[in-house]
Every structure is written in C-alpha cells, then in structure tokens.
Gaussian input, Z-matrix of N, CA and C with variables (Angstrom, degrees):
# hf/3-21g

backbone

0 1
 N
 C     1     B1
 C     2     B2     1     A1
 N     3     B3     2     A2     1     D1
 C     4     B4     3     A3     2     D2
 C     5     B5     4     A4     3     D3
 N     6     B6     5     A5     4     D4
 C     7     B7     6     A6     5     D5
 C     8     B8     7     A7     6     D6
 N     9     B9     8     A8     7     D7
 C    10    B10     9     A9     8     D8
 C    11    B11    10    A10     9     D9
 N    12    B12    11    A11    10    D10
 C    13    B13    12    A12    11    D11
 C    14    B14    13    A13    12    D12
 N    15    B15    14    A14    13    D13
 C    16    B16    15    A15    14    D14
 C    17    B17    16    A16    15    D15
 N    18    B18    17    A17    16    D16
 C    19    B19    18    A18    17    D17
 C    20    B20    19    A19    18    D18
 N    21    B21    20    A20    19    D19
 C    22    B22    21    A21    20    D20
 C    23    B23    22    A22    21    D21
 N    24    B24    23    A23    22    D22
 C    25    B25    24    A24    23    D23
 C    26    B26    25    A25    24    D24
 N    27    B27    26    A26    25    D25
 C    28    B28    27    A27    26    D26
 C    29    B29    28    A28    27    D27
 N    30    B30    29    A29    28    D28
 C    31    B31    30    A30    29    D29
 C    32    B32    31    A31    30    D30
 N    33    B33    32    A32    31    D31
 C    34    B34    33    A33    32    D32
 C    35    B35    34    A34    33    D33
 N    36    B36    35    A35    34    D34
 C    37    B37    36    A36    35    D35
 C    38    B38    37    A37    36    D36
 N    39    B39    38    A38    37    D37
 C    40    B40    39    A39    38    D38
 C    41    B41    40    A40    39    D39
 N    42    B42    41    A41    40    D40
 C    43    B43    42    A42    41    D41
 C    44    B44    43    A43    42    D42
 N    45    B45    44    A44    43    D43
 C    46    B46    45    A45    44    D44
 C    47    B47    46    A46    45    D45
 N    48    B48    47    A47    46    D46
 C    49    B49    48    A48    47    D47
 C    50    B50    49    A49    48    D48
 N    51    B51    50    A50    49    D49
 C    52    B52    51    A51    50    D50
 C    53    B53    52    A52    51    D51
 N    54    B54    53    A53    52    D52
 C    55    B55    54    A54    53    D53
 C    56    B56    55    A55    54    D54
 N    57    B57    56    A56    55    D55
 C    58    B58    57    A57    56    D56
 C    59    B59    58    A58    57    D57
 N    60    B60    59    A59    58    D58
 C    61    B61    60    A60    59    D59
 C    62    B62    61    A61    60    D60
 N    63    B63    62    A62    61    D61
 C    64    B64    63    A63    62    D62
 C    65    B65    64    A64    63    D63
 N    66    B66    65    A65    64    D64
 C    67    B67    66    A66    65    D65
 C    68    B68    67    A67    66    D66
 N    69    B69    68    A68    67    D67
 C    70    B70    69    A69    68    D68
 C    71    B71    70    A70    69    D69
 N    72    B72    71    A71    70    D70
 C    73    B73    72    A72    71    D71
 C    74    B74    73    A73    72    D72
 N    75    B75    74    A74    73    D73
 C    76    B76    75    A75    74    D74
 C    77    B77    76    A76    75    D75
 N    78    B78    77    A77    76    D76
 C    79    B79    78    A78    77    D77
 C    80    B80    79    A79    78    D78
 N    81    B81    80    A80    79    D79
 C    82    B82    81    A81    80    D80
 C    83    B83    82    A82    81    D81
 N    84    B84    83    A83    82    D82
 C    85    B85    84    A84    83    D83
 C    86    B86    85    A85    84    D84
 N    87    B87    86    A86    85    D85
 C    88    B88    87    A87    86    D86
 C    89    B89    88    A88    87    D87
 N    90    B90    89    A89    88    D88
 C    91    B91    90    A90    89    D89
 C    92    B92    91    A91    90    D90
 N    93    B93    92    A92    91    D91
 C    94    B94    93    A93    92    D92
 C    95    B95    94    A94    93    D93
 N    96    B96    95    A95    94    D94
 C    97    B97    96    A96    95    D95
 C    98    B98    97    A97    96    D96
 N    99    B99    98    A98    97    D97
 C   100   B100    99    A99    98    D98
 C   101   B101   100   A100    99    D99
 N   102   B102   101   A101   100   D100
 C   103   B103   102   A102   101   D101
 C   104   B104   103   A103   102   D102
 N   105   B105   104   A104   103   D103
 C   106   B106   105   A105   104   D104
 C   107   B107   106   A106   105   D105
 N   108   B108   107   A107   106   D106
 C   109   B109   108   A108   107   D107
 C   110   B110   109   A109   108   D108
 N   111   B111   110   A110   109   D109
 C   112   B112   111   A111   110   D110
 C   113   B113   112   A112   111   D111
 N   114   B114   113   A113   112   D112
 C   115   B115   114   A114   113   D113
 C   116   B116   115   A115   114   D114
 N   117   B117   116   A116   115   D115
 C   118   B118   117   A117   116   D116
 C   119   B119   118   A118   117   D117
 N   120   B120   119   A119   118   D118
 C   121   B121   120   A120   119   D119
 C   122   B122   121   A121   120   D120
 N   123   B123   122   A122   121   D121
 C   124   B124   123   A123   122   D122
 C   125   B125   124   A124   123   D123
 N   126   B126   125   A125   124   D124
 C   127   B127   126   A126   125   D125
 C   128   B128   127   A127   126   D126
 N   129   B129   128   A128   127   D127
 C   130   B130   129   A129   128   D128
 C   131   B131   130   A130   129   D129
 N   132   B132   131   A131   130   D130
 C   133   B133   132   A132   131   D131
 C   134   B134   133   A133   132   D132
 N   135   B135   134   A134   133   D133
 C   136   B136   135   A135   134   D134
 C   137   B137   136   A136   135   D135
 N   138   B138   137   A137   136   D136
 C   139   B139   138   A138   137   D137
 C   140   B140   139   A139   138   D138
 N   141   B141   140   A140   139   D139
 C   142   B142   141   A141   140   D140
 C   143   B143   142   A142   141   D141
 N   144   B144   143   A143   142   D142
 C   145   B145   144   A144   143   D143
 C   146   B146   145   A145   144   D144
 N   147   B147   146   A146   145   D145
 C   148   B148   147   A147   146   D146
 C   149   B149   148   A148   147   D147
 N   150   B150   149   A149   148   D148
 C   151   B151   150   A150   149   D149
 C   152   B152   151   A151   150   D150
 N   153   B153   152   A152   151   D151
 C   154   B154   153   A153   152   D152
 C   155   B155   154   A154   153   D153
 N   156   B156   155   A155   154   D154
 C   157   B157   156   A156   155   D155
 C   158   B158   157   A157   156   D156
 N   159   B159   158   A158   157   D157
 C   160   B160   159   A159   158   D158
 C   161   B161   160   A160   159   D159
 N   162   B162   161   A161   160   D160
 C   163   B163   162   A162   161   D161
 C   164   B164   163   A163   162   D162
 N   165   B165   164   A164   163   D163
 C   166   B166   165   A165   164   D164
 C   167   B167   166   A166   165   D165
 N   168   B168   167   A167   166   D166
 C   169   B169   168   A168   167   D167
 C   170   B170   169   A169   168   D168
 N   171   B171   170   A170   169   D169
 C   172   B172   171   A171   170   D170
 C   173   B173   172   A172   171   D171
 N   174   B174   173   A173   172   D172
 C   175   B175   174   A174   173   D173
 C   176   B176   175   A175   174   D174
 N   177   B177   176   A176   175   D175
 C   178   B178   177   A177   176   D176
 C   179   B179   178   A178   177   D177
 N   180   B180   179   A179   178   D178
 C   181   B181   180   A180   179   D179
 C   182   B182   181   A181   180   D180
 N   183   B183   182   A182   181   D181
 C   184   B184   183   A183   182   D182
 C   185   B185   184   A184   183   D183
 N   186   B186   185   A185   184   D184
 C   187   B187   186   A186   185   D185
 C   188   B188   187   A187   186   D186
 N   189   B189   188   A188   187   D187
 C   190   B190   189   A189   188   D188
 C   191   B191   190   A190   189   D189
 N   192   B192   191   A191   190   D190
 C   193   B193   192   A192   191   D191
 C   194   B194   193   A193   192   D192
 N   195   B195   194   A194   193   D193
 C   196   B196   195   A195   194   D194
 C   197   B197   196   A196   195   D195
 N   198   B198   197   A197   196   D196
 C   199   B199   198   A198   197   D197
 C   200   B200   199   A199   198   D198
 N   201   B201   200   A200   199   D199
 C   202   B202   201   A201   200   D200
 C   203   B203   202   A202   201   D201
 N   204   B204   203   A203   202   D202
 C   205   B205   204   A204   203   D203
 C   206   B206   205   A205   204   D204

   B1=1.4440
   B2=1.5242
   B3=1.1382
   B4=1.7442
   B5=1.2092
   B6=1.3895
   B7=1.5388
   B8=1.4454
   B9=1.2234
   B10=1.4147
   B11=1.6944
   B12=1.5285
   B13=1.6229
   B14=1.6589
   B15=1.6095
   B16=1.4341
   B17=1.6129
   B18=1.4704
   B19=1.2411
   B20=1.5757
   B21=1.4911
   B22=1.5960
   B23=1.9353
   B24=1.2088
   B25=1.2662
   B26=1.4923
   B27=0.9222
   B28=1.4329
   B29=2.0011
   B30=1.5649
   B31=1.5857
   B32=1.4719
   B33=1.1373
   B34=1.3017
   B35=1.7879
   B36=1.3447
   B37=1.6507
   B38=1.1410
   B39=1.5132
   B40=1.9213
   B41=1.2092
   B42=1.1970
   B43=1.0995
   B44=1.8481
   B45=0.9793
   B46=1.9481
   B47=1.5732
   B48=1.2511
   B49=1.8349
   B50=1.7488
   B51=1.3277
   B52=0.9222
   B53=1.8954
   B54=0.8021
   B55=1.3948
   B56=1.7600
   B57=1.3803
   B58=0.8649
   B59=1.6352
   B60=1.0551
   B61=1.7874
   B62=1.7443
   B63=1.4986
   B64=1.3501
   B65=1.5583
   B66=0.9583
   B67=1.4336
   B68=0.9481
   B69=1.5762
   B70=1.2986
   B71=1.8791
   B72=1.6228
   B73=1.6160
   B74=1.2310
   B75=1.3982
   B76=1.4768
   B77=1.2944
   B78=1.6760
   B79=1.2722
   B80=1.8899
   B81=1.3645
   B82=1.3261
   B83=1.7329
   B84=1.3362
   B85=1.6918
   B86=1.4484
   B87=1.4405
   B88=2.4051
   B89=1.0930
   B90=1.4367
   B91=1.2559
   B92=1.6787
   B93=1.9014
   B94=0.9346
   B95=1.7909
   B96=0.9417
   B97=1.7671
   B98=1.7640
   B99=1.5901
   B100=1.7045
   B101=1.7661
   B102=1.1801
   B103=1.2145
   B104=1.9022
   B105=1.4675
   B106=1.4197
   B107=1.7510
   B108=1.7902
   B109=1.1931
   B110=1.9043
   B111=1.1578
   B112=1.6070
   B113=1.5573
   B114=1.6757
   B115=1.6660
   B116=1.2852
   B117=1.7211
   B118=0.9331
   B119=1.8454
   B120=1.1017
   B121=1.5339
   B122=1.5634
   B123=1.4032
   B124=1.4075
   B125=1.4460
   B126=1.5667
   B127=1.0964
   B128=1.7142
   B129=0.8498
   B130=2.2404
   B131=1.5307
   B132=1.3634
   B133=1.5144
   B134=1.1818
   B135=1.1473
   B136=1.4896
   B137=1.3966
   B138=1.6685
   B139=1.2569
   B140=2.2891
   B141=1.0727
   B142=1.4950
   B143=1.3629
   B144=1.5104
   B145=1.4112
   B146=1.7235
   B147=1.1735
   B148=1.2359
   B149=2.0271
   B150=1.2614
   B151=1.6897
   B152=1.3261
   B153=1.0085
   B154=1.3360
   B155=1.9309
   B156=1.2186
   B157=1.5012
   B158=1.5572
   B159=1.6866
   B160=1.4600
   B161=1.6519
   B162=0.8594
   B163=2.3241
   B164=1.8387
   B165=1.4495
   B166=1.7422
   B167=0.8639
   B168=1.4766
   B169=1.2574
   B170=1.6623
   B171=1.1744
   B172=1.1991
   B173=1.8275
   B174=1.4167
   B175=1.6325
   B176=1.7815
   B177=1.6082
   B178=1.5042
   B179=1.3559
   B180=1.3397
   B181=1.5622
   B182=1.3030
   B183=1.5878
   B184=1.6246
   B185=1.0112
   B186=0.9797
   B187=1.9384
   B188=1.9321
   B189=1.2592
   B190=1.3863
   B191=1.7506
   B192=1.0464
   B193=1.5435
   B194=1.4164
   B195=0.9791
   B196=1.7788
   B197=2.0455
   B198=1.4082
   B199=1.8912
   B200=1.3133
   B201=1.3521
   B202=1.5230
   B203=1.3731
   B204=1.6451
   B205=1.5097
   B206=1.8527
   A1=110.73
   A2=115.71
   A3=127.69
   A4=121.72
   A5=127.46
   A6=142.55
   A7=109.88
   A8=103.28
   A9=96.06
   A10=108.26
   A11=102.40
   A12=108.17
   A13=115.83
   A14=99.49
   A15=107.11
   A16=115.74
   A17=105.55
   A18=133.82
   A19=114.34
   A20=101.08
   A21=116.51
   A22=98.53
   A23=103.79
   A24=115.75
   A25=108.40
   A26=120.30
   A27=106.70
   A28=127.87
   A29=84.10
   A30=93.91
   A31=116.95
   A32=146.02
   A33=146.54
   A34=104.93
   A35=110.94
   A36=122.70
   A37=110.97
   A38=97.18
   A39=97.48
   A40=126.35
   A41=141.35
   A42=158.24
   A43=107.99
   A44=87.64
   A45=101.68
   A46=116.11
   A47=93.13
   A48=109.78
   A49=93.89
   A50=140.39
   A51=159.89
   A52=113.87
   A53=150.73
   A54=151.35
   A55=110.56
   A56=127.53
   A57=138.48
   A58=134.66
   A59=122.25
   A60=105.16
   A61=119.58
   A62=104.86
   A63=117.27
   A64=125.20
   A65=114.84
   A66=125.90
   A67=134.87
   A68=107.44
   A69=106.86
   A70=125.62
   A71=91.18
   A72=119.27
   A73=104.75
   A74=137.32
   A75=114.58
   A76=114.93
   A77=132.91
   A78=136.24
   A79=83.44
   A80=132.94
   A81=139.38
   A82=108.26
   A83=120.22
   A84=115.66
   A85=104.21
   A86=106.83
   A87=104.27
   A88=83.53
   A89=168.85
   A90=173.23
   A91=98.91
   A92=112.31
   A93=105.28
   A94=90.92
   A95=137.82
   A96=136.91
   A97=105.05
   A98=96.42
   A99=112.71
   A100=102.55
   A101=133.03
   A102=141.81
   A103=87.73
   A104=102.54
   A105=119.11
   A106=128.22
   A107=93.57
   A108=122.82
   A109=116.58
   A110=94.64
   A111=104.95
   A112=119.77
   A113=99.67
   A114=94.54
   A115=145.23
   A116=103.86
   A117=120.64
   A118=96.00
   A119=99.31
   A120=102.87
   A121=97.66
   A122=139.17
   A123=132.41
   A124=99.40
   A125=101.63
   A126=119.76
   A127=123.64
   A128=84.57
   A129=85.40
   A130=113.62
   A131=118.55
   A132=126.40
   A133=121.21
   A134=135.53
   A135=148.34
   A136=112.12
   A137=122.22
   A138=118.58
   A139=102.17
   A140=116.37
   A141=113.34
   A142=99.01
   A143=142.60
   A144=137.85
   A145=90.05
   A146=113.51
   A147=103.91
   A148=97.05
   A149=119.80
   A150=116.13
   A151=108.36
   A152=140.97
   A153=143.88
   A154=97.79
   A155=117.12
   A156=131.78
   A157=95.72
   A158=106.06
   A159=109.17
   A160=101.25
   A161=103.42
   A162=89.42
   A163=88.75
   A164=124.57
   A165=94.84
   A166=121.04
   A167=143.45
   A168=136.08
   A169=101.30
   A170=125.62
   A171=132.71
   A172=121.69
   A173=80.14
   A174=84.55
   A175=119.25
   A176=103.57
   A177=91.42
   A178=99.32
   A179=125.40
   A180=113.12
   A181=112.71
   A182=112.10
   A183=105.10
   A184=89.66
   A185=160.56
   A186=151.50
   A187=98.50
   A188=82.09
   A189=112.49
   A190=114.80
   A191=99.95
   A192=100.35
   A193=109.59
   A194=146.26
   A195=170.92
   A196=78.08
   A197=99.41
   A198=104.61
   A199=100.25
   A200=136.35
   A201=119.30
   A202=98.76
   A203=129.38
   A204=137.08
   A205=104.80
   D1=-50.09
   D2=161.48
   D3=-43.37
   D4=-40.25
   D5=158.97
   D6=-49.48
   D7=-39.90
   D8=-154.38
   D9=-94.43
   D10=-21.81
   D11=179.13
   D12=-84.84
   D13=-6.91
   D14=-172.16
   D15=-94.54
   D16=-15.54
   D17=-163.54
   D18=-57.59
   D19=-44.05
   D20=-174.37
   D21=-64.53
   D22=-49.55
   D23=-164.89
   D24=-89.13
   D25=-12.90
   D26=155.50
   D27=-75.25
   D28=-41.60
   D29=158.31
   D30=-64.13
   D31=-31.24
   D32=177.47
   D33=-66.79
   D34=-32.80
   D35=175.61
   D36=-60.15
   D37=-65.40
   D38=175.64
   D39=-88.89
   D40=30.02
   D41=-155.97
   D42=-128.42
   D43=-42.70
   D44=-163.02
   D45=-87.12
   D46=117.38
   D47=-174.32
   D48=-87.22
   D49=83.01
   D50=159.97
   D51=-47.19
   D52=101.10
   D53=-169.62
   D54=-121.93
   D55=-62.23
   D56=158.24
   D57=-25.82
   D58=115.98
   D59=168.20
   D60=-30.02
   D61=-63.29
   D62=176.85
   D63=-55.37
   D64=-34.96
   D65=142.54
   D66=-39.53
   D67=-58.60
   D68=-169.52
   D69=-86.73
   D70=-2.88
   D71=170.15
   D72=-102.22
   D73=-3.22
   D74=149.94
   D75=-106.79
   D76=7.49
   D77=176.72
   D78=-84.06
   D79=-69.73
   D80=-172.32
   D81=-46.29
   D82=-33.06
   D83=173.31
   D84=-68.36
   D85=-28.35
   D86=-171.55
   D87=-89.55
   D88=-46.67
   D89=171.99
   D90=-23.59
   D91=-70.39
   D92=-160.64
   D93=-97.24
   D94=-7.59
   D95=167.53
   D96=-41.81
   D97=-63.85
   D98=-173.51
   D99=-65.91
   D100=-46.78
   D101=-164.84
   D102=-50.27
   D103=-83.26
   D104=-179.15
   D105=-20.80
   D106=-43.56
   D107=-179.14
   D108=-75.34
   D109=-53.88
   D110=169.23
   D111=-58.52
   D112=-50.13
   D113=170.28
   D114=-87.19
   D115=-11.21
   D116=145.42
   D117=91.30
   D118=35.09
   D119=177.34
   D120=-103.90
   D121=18.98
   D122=153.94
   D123=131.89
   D124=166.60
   D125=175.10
   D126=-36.29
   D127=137.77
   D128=167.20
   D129=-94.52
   D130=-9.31
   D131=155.80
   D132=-86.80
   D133=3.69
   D134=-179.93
   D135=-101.02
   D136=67.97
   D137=-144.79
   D138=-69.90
   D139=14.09
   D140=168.08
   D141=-103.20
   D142=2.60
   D143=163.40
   D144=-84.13
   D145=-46.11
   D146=-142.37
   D147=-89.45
   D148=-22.49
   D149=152.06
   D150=-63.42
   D151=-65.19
   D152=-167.74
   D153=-41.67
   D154=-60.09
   D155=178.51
   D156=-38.86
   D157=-74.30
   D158=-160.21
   D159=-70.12
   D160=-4.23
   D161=-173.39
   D162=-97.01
   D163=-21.57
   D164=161.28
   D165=-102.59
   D166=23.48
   D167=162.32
   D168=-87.35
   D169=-35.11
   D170=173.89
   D171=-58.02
   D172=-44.61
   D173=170.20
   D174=-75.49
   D175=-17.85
   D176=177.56
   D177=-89.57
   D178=-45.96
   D179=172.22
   D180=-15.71
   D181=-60.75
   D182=-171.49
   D183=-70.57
   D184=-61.44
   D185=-150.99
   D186=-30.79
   D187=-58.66
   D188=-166.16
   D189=-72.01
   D190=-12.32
   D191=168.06
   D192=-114.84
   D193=-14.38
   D194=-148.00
   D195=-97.14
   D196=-73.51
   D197=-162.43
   D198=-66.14
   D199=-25.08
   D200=-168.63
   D201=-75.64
   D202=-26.65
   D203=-160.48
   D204=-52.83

C-alpha cells in the first residue's frame, strides 16, 4: 500500500528538471516527504520529524566534506 502511494511522488523526484530556487525547495521537501515516508521515521507533517531529518543530513554532508579535505 506504501509502494503504491509513494509511487506518484517518487516519479515526480526523478522526473523534475528543477532550475529555479522555488523549485528546487519544493523538489528537496518531496525528497525529504518520501525519505520520511519510506523509512518510516515519522510523519513529513510533523515539522520536529521533519528538522530532526534535515539537521542529519546536514551533519553528514559535513561528515562528508570534512573526509574529502
């Protein structure tokens, strides 16, 4: 059932030539909407699921830019 409701919106992810700022911050909200949704670490309307989400991707970014140095 999860497959199947996620489906539209995953195609809208890979699908979308994003150029714009505004764009490209509502291609990054279905990004982290579906992420949330698939793993099941909480709502994507629950905007403290959804900081909690974005403050560790941020922190691995730096992980991840820290080791390439």
């Amino acid at each position: 059932m999860l497959e199947s409701r996620l489906q539209p919106v995953l195609r809208e992810i890979t699908d979308s030539r994003a150029r714009t700022r505004e764009e490209l911050e509502s291609l990054y909200r279905k990004i982290v909407s579906a992420v949330l949704l698939r793993s099941g670490l909480g709502s994507p309307t629950d905007i403290n699921v959804v900081r909690e989400a974005t403050g560790l991707y941020y922190i691995f970014m730096i992980l991840i830019v820290t080791m390439a140095l």
